[in-house]
C-alpha positions as CSV (number, residue, x, y, z in Angstrom):
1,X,97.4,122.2,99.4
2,X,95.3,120.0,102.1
3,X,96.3,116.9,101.7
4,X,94.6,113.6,104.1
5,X,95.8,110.8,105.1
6,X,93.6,107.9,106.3
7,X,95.9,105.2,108.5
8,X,94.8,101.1,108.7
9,X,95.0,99.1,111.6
10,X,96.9,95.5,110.8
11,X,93.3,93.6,111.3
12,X,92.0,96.0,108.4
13,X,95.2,95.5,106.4
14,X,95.0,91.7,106.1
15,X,91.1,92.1,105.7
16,X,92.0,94.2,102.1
17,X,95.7,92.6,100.9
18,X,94.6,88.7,101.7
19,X,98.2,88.0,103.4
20,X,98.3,86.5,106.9
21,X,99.9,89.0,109.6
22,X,103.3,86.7,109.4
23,X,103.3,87.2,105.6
24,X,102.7,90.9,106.0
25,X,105.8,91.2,108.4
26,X,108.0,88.7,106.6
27,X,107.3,91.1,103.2
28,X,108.2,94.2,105.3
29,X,112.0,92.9,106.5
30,X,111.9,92.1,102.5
31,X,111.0,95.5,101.5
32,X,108.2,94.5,99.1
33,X,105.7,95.7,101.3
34,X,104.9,99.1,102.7
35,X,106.3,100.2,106.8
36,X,103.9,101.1,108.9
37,X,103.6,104.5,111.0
38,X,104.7,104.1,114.6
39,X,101.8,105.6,116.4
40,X,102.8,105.3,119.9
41,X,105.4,102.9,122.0
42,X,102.9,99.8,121.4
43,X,100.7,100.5,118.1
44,X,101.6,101.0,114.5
45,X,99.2,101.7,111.2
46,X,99.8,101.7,107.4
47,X,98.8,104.7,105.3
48,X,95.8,103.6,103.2
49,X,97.1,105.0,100.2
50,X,100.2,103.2,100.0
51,X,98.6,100.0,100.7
52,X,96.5,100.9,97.7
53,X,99.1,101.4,95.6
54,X,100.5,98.0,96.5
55,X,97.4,96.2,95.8
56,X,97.3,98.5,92.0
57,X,101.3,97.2,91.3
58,X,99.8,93.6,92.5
59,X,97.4,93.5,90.3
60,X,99.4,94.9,87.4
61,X,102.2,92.6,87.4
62,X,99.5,89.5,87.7
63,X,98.4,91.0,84.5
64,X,101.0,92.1,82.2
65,X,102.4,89.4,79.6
66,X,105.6,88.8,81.3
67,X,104.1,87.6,84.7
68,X,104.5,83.5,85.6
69,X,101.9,81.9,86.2
């Protein structure tokens, strides 16, 4: 099974979640957000799909009946 991966610099990150870079980081060292992929000494990525699949639990929890508004 071929399986492909797509990686997202930080610029496109903020671009699709609608955090700042500070709130990004700050939701890493939390844990609610996913790590990104050390690429070399200086440049990390995130994988697409995972940052997909945060936006899709965002957006569920905003909707289900339990969530404070």
């Amino acid at each position: 099974m071929q399986s492909t991966y797509s990686l997202l610099r930080l610029p496109e990150v903020i671009n699709r979640v609608g955090l700042s870079r500070s709130s990004i980081y700050t939701k890493i060292a939390a844990g609610t957000f996913p790590q990104p992929v050390r690429l070399s000494s200086r440049a990390m990525a995130f994988v697409s799909t995972e940052i997909d699949d945060w936006i899709t639990e965002r957006i569920a929890a905003s909707r289900s009946p339990s969530a404070a508004s």
